[in-house]
N, C-alpha and C positions, 0 to 999 in steps of 0.2 A: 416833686419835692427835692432842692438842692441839698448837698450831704450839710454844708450850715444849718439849716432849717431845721434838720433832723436831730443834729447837735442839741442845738440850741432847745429844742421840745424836751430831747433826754434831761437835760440840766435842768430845766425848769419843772418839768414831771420829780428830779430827784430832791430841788428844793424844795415844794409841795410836800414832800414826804418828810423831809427832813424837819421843816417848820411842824407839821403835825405830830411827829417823835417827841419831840422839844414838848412838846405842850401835855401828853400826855407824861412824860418826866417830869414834869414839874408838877401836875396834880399829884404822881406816885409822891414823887418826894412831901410834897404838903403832906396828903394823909399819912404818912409818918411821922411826919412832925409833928401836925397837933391833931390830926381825928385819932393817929394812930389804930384808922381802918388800914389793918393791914392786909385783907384779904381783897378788898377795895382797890390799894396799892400795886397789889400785885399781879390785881386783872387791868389796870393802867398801865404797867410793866409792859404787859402780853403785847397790848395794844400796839405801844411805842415800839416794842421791838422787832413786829411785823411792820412798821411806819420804815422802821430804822434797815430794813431787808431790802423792801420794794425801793428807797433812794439809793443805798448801794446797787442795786441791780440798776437801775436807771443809770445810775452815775458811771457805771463799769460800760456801760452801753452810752453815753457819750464818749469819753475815753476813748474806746474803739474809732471812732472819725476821726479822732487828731495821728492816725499811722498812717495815711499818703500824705502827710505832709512832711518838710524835712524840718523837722523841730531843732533836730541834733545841731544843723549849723550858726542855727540863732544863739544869740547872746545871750546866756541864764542872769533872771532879775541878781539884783546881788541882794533885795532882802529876803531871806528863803522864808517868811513868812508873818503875818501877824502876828503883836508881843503875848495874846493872849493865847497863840501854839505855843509860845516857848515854857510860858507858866504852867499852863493847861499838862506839859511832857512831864515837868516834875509830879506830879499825880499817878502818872502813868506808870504802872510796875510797880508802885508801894504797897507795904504788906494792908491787907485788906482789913488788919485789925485796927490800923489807926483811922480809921476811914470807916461810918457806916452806909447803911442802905438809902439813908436820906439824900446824904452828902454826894453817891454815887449817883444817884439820879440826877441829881444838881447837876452835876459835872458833866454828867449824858446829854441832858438839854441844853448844856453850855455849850461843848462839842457839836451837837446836832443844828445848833444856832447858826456856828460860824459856818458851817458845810454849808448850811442853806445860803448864804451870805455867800459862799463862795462860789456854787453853783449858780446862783444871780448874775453875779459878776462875770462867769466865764459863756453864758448865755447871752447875755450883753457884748462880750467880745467878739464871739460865734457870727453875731449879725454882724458885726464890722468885719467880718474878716481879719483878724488879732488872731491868728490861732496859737502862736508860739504864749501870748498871754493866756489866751483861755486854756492854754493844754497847761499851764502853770496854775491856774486857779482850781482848775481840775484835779491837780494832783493833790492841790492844798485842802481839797472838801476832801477826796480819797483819806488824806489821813486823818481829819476830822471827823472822817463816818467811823472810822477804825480804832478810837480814842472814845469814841461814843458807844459802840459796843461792845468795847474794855472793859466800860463802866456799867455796861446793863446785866454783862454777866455777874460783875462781879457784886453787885444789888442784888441780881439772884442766887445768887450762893448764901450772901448776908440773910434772905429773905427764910430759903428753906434750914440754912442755920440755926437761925433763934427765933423761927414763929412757923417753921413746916413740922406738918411729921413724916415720920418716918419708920420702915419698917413695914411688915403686913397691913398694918390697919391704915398708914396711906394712900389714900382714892382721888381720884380728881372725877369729880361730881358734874 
């Protein structure tokens, strides 16, 4: 198996995961919004963010292939990235009160969208031999995955917030 091939599997193994994060973020976020099954929510939460592990570790594990190459002397693209990172940053680091659980899961599956989309794309380059592209499309789901688990935490904080308990009498069943 050539080191492309291997690449190219990681990214697509980490897409996979990322599309499947995405999807269980967006059932969390529905059941907030109108089942307001919140306990439901929050086992979709679980789900997505073990979805949202296993593409980061895939994704940290393509990454790895593009270090024998010399990336450094290639030309960096000049757009450092899709318009929806740039909007997606302003979210990033706001206080958590303007912002709830529902909204954060949005934003997670939005994040976990574009990774996977971008892992596609640097899988697709992988087979060309593009690496200087794919190790740029790489870096761009890396911070997509990191933008996405921003956003799961901080759904989990909102979650044990205003609908956990807490204290002695909190169990997980």
């Amino acid at each position: 198996m050539t080191e492309n091939h291997k690449a190219s599997e990681h990214h697509r193994t980490a897409a996979m995961h990322h599309t499947q994060a995405a999807h269980y973020h967006r059932e969390s976020s529905r059941h907030f919004e109108t089942g307001k099954d919140y306990d439901h929510a929050a086992h979709q939460a679980l789900i997505a963010h073990g979805h949202a592990l296993l593409a980061q570790k895939s994704g940290d594990e393509a990454r790895t292939h593009y270090a024998g190459h010399h990336l450094s002397d290639l030309p960096k693209p000049s757009n450092p990235g899709p318009s929806v990172a740039v909007r997606s940053l302003e979210i990033v680091g706001t206080s958590s009160d303007g912002i709830g659980g529902a909204s954060h899961h949005a934003a997670a599956a939005t994040h976990h969208e574009q990774a996977a989309h971008h892992h596609q794309e640097a899988a697709r380059l992988c087979d060309v031999k593009d690496y200087a592209r794919a190790a740029h499309e790489a870096q761009m789901a890396h911070r997509h995955a990191h933008y996405s688990i921003f956003h799961d935490d901080e759904a989990a904080m909102h979650h044990v917030e205003h609908y956990g308990k807490s204290g002695q009498s909190a169990e997980i069943a």
